[in-house]
Structure formats: C-alpha cells, structure tokens
N, C-alpha and C positions, 0 to 999 in steps of 0.2 A: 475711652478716647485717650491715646498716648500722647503725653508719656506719662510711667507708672511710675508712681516712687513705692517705696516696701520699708515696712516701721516692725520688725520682731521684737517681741517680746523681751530679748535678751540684748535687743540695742542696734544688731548689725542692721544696714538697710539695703544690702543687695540683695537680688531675688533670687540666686541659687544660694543653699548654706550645705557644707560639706565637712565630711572631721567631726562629726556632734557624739555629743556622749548620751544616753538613753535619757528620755525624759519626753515632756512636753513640750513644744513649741506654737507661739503663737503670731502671726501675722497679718496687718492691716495692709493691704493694697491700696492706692490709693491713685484716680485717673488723672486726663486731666481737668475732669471737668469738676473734680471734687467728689466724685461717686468713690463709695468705700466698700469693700468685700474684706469684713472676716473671717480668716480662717485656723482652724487650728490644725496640729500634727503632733503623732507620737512616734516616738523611734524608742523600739524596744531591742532588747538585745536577749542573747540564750543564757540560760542559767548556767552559772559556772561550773565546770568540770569536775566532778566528783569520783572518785573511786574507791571500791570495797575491795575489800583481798580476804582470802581465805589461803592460808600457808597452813602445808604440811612439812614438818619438821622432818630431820633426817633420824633414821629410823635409829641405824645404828651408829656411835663415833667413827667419821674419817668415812662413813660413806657418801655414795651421792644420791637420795631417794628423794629429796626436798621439792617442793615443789609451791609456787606462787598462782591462784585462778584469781582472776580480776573478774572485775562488773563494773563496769562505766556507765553514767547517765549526764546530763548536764550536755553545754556544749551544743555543737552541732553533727551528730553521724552521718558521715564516717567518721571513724577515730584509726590513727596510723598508730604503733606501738614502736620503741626506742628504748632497749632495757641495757644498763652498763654492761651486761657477759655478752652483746651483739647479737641479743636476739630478736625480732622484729614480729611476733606473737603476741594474743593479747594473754594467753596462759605461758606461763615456763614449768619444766621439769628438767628431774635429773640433776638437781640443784644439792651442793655444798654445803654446808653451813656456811653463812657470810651474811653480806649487806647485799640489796641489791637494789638499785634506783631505775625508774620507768619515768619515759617522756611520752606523756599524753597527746597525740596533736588532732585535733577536729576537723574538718572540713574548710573553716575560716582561719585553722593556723592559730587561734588558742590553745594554752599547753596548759597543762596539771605537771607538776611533778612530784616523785612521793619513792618515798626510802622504807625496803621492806627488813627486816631479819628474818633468818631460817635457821635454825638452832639445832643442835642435837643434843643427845646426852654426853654424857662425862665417857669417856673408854672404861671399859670393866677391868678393872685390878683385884686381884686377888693374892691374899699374904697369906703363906702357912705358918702353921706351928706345929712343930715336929716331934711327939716323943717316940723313942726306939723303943724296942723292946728288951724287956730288962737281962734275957737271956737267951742263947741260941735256939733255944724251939721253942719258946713264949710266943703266946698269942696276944701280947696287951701292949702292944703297939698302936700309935693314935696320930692322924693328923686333923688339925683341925683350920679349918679357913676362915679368912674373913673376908667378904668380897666388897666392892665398894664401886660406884657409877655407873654404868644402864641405866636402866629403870628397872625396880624392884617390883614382884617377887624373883627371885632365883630358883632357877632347878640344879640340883647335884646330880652331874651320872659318872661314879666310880667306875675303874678298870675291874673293880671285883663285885660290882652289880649295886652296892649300898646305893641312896641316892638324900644322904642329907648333907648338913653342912661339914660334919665332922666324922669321920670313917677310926671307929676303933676295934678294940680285937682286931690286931693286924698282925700279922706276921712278918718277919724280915722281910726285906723285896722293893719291887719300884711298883708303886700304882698311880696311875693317869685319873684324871679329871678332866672331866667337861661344863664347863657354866654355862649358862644359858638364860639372859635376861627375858623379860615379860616381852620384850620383842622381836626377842629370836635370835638378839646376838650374842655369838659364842666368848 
C-alpha cells in the first residue's frame, strides 16, 4: 500500500540510486501499512585493463624493423587502439627506435595507458691500425681492426679473400672490408 518510503544501506532514501561504485547494496522498502521487503543488490564492474607487449627491437642502428604486438584482457571488448606515431592498430611495425605510448579504450570508454621502448643496437664503428710495408715489394704489410656496436660476433670479408679480424702479409695497395654483425648489419 503507497506510499513507500526506501532506507539503503548506505543512508540515501530514494528509490532510484545512480553514479554507484562496485559493491553491495542493501535496501528496506517499506509501505504504508508497515509491511517491509528486503532486498539486496550487487553492481560489479570489469577487471581493469591490462596489457602484454612483446617488442622486437630494430635490428640494425638507424633502421626501422621494430615492432610492438599487444594482448589486452580486462575491461570490456571491444577495445579501440590510439598509439602516439597515429596509428590506430592493436600491433605496430616498421618502428624506430623510440618511445611509443598506446591509448587503450573499451567499449565503456575505460582507458589503460602504457609507454613502450624499441631499441636497437649501437651503429658498428670500426677503427684500423695501419702498418705499411717495410719495402717496395715486401709482403709484411698488416691492417688490423677493431670493431665495436651491433651485436657480436663479427664476420671479416677482405678484398683479397682473408676473413679475420686483422689481414696481414700484405702488400702495398688499397684493400676493402666488409663487417658484418650477428644480424646482418654491414
């Protein structure tokens, strides 16, 4: 019999509640004839947004091979993707070395957000050490290198076929080199 009065558990006493944050809720109705109905209610909400990343690094200094795959769980899917280089995918490639940040957003408009790096190696430098040959048709001529950032090990390939670090028995002349780090950059 009306009218109803409404006594929650957390104090308010009108009969819609709205804006609540996850939890339990509990309320007495109450008529007018003094007849009581309780009732309880739970408002849950989705696990928070979570993300995994698997980055592949750039292969060689100054390229772009990098690359960023995600895996979302949490939240509500669908999930939209917002990554700072403008790309709107849940994977990137052909990435930089750099930072890169991604805007997670769900279906209810929850966002994650998360700052990746993508690194590469150091550029390969290589320094010689020069000795000539002590005379015009001496064969005891020697260069010797020292190479430094790729990633190690190194291959030597000489203009005159040797392939280690340091080329001697040489004879006057110009000979080339080629380095070649463990991932193929020259």
């Amino acid at each position: 019999t009306a009218p109803y009065t409404f006594a929650w558990s957390d104090d308010p006493t009108t009969e819609d509640r709205s804006n609540l944050l996850a939890g339990t809720y509990g309320v007495t109705i109450t008529d007018g004839n003094n007849c009581e109905e309780v009732r309880t209610y739970t408002v849950t909400q989705a696990d928070e947004i979570e993300i995994t990343e698997n980055i592949t690094n750039v292969t060689c200094s100054g390229e772009a091979t990098g690359a960023i795959n995600l895996s979302v769980t949490g939240g509500t899917p669908n999930y939209f993707f917002e990554w700072s280089n403008n790309a709107f995918t849940e994977d990137i490639s052909n990435l930089e070395a750099g930072d890169y940040t991604v805007t997670v957003t769900d279906i209810n408009e929850c966002t994650a957000v998360r700052t990746f790096t993508v690194d590469q190696p150091d550029s390969l430098r290589v320094e010689e050490t020069i000795s000539d040959v002590s005379c015009s048709l001496a064969e005891d001529g020697m260069i010797s290198l020292e190479v430094s950032g790729g990633t190690e090990p190194y291959d030597y390939t000489w203009s005159d076929g040797s392939n280690a670090a340091t080329a001697s028995q040489l004879s006057g002349g110009t000979y080339a080199v080629t380095v070649t780090d463990n991932n193929g950059c020259e």
